[in-house]
C-alpha positions as CSV (number, residue, x, y, z in Angstrom):
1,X,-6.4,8.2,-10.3
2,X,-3.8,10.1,-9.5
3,X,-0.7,9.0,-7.6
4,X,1.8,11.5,-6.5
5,X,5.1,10.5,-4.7
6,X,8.1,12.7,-4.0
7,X,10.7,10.0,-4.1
8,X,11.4,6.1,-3.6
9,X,9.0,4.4,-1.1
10,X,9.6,1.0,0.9
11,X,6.6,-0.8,0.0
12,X,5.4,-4.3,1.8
13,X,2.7,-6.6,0.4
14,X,0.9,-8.9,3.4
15,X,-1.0,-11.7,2.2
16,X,-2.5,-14.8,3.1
17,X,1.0,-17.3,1.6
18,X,3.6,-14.8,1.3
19,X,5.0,-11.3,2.1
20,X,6.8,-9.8,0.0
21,X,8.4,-6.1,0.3
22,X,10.3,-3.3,-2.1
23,X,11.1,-0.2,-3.3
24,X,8.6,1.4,-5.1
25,X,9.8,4.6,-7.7
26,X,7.3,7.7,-8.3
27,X,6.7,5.6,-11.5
28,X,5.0,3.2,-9.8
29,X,7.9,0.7,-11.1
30,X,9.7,-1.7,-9.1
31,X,13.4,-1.1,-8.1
32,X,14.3,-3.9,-5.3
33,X,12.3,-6.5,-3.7
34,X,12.5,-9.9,-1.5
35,X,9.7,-12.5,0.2
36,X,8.8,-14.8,2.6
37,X,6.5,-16.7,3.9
38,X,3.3,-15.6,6.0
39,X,2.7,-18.5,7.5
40,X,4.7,-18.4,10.8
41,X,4.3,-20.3,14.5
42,X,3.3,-16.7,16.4
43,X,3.1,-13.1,15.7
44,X,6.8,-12.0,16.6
45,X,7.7,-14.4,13.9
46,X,6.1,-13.5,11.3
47,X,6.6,-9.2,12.3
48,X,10.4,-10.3,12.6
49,X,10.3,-11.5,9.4
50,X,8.5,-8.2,7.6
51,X,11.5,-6.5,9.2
52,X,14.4,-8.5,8.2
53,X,13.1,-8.4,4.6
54,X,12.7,-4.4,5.2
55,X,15.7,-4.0,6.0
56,X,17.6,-6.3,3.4
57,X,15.7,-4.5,0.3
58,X,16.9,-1.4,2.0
59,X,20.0,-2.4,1.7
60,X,20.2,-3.4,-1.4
61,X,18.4,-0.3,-2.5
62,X,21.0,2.2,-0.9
63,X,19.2,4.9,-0.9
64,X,17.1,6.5,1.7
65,X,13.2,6.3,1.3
66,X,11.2,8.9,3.1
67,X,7.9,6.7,4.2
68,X,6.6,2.9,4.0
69,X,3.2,1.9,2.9
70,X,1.5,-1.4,3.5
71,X,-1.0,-3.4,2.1
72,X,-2.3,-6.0,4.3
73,X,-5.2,-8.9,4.1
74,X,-7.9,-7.8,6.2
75,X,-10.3,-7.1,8.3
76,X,-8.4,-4.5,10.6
77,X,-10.2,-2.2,13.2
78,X,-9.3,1.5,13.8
79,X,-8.7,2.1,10.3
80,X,-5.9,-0.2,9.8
81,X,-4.0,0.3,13.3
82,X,-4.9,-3.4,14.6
83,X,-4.9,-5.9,11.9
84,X,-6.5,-9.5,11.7
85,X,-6.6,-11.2,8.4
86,X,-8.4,-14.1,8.1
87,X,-5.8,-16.2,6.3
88,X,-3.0,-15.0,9.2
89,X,-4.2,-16.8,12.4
90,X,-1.3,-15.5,14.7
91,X,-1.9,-11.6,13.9
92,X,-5.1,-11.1,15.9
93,X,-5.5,-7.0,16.7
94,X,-1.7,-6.7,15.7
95,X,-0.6,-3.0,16.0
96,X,1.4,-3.5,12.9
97,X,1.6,0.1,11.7
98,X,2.7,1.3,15.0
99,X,5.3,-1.5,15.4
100,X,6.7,-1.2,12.2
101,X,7.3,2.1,12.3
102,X,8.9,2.3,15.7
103,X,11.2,-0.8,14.3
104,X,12.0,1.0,10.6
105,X,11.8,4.8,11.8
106,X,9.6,5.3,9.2
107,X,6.5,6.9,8.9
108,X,3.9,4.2,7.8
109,X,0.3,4.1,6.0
110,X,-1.1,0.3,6.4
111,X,-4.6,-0.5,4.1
112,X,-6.4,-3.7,3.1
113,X,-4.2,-5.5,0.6
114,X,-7.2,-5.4,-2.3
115,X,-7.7,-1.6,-1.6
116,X,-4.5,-0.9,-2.3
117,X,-4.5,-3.0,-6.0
118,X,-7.9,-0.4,-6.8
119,X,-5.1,2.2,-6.2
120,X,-2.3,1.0,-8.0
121,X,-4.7,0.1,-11.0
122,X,-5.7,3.4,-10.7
123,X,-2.3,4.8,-11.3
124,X,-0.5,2.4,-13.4
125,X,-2.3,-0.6,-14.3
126,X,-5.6,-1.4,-16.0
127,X,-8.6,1.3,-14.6
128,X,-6.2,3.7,-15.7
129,X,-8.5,6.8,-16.6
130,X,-11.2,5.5,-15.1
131,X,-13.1,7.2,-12.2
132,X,-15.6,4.2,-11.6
133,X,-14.2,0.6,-10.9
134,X,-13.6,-2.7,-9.1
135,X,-10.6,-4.0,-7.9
136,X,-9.7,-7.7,-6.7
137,X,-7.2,-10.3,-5.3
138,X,-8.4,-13.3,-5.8
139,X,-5.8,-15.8,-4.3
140,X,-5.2,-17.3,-0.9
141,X,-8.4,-15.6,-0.4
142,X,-10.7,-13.2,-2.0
143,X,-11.2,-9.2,-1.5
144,X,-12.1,-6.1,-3.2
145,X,-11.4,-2.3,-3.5
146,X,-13.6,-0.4,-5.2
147,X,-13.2,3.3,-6.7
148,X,-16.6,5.3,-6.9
149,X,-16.7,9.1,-8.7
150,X,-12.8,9.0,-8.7
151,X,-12.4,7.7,-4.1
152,X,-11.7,4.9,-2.7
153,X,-14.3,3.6,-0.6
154,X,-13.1,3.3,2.9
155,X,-16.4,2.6,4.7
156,X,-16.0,2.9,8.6
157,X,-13.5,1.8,9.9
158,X,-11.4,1.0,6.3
159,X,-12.8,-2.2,5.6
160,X,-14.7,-1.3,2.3
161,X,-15.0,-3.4,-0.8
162,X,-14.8,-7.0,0.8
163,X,-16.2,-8.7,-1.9
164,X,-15.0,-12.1,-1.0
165,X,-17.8,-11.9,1.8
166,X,-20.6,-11.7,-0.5
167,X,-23.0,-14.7,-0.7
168,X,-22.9,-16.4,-4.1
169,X,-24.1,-20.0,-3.7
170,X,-26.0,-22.2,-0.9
171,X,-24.1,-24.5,1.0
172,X,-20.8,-25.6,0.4
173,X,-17.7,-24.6,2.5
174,X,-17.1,-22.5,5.9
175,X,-14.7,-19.6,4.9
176,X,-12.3,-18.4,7.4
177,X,-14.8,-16.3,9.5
178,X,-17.5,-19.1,9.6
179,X,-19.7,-18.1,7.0
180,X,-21.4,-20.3,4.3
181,X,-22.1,-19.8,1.0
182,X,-20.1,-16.6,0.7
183,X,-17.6,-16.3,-2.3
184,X,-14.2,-16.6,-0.4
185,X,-15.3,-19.8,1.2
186,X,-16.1,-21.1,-2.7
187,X,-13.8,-19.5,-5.0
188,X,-10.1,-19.0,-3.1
189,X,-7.0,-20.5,-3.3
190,X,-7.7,-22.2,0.5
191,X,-11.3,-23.6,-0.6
192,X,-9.8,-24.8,-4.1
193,X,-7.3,-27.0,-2.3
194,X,-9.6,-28.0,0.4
195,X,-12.3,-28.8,-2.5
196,X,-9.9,-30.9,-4.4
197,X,-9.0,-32.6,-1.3
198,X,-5.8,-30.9,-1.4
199,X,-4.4,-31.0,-4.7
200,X,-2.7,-28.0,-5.5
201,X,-4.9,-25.2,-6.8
202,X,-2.6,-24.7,-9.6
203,X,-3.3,-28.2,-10.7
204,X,-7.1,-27.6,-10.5
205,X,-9.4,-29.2,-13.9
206,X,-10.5,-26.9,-16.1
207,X,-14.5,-27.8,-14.6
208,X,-13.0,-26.5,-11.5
209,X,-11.5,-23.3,-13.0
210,X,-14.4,-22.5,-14.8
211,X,-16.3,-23.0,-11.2
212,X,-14.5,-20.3,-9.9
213,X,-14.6,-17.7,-12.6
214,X,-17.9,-18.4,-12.7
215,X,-18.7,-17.8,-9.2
216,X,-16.3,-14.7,-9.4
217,X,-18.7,-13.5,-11.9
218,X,-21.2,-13.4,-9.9
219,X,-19.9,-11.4,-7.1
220,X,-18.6,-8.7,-9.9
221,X,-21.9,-8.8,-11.2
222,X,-23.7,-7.9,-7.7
223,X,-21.2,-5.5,-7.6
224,X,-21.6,-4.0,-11.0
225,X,-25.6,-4.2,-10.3
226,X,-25.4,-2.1,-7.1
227,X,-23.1,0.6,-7.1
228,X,-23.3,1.6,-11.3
229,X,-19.9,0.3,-12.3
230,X,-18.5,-1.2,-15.2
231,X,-15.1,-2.3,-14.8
232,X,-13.2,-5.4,-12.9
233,X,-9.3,-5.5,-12.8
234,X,-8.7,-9.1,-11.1
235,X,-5.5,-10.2,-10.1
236,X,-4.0,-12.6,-7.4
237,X,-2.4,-16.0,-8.0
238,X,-5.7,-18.1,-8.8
239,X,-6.8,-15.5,-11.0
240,X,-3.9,-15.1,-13.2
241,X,-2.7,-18.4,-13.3
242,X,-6.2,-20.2,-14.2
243,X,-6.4,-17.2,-17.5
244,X,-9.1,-17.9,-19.8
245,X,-10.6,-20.6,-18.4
246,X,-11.0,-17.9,-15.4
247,X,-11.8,-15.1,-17.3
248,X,-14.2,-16.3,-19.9
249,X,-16.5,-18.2,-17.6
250,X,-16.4,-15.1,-15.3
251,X,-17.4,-12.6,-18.1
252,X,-20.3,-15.3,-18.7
253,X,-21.6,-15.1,-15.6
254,X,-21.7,-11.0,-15.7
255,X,-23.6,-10.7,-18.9
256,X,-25.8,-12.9,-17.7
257,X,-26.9,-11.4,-14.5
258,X,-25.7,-7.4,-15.6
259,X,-29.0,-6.7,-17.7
260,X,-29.5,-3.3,-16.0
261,X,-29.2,0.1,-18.0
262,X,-26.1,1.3,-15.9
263,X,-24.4,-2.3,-16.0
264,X,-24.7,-3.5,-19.3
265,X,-21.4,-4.6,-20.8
266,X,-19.8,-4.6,-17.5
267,X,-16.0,-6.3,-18.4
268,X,-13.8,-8.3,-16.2
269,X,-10.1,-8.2,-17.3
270,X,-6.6,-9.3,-15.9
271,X,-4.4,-7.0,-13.8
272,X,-1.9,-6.1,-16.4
273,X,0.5,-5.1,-12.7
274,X,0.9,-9.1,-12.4
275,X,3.0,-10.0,-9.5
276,X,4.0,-6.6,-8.6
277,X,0.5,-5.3,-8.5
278,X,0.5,-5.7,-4.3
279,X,3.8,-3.5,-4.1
280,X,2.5,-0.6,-6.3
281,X,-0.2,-1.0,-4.6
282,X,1.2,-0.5,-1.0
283,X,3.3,2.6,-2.6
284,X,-0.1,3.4,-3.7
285,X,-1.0,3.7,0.1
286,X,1.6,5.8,1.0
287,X,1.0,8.3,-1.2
288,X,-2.2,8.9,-0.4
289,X,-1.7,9.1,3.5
290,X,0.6,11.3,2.7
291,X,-1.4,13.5,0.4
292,X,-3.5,13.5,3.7
């Protein structure tokens, strides 16, 4: 996928623990970043914050960027002007690109935080080359982009490729939204903790990392089944840090349920963008508002 940007881009990274903001080359490498916390008592708290950290990695940048792009957890409504993620309970219908802008005088390009990652693996990461792919963040919680024919799928209103809302297993947990049985409500960071009775999901048993591959599996599978793709590029904090445990159950669960012509051998590997996949990934977004 090609990603074209003119110069440095501020780039900010909105998700369900942490936000975390930089500058972002034409390389899609790197140059400056700081975070925070999401979790904040109200919604000029938490907007306060994304500025003070703008403005600090500016600063320490010293050089002027032309544009900001964001990548936020979702849903949003009128393509990404009012945001409400599920795992942010104070931004309900926040006019975050609007706000920020006016704040940074900047313009700014705001997308789901998953869509973003299908672009930056797109450009720089592990779909490189590839015109027919899955992207996901599996972390706090759980969503997709996905790249058909070369485009991201918007859908809309810009809400495509929420994978984390496809059913994968009876019962079990509420997610966020009050749906049961879905895969963000099983598999995420939040439902980890809250099925281990809050242990840490970093400290989860291997039965319990296997769980979630497994059941990660299956919503790539779906995918894989529906819309004639091959690839997953997974990354996100559960993800990466549960590994093979994660991986090879997950791979499992595709094989067994991708037995389709146009699915067979459908893989599932590790975002190779790590940490900094959610920053390229909002640069990622700003490059393709501004390519229009």
């Amino acid at each position: 996928m090609e990603i074209v940007l003119d110069g440095p881009v501020l780039a900010v990274d909105i998700g369900g623990t942490k936000v975390a903001v930089g500058v972002v080359d034409p390389d899609g490498q790197v140059l400056a970043q700081r975070r925070g916390p999401s979790q904040a008592p109200d919604e000029e708290t938490l907007f306060a914050l994304v500025v003070e950290l703008a403005r600090a990695v500016l600063d320490e940048h010293g050089q002027p960027v032309s544009v900001c792009g964001v990548g936020s957890g979702g849903p949003s409504r009128d393509n990404h002007r009012l945001l409400s993620p599920l795992n942010i309970a104070v931004w309900r219908d926040f006019p975050l690109r609007d706000r920020l802008s006016d704040a940074l005088d900047l313009p700014v390009a705001v997308d789901n935080d998953a869509k973003a990652l299908a672009l930056a693996e797109g450009w720089v990461g592990g779909a490189v080359g590839e015109d027919n792919y899955l992207a996901m963040v599996v972390s706090t919680g759980i969503g997709g982009g996905i790249v058909l024919n070369g485009k991201l799928l918007d859908g809309a209103d810009g809400n495509a490729g929420h994978i984390g809302h496809i059913f994968v297993a009876e019962g079990g947990r509420a997610d966020a939204a009050g749906a049961v049985g879905l895969l963000e409500g099983q598999a995420s960071g939040t439902a980890i903790a809250d099925l281990l009775n809050g242990i840490a999901p970093a400290d989860a048993p291997t039965e319990m990392r296997r769980r979630v591959g497994t059941l990660v599996g299956r919503g790539v599978g779906s995918v894989a089944n529906l819309l004639d793709l091959r690839l997953a590029v997974v990354g996100g904090s559960v993800a990466l840090g549960y590994g093979g445990d994660f991986f090879d159950a997950a791979q499992a669960e595709i094989d067994r349920i991708c037995r389709l012509v146009h699915s067979q051998g459908t893989r599932i590997i590790p975002s190779p963008l790590g940490s900094d996949g959610g920053l390229i990934g909002a640069a990622a977004v700003a490059a393709r508002a501004s390519a229009g």
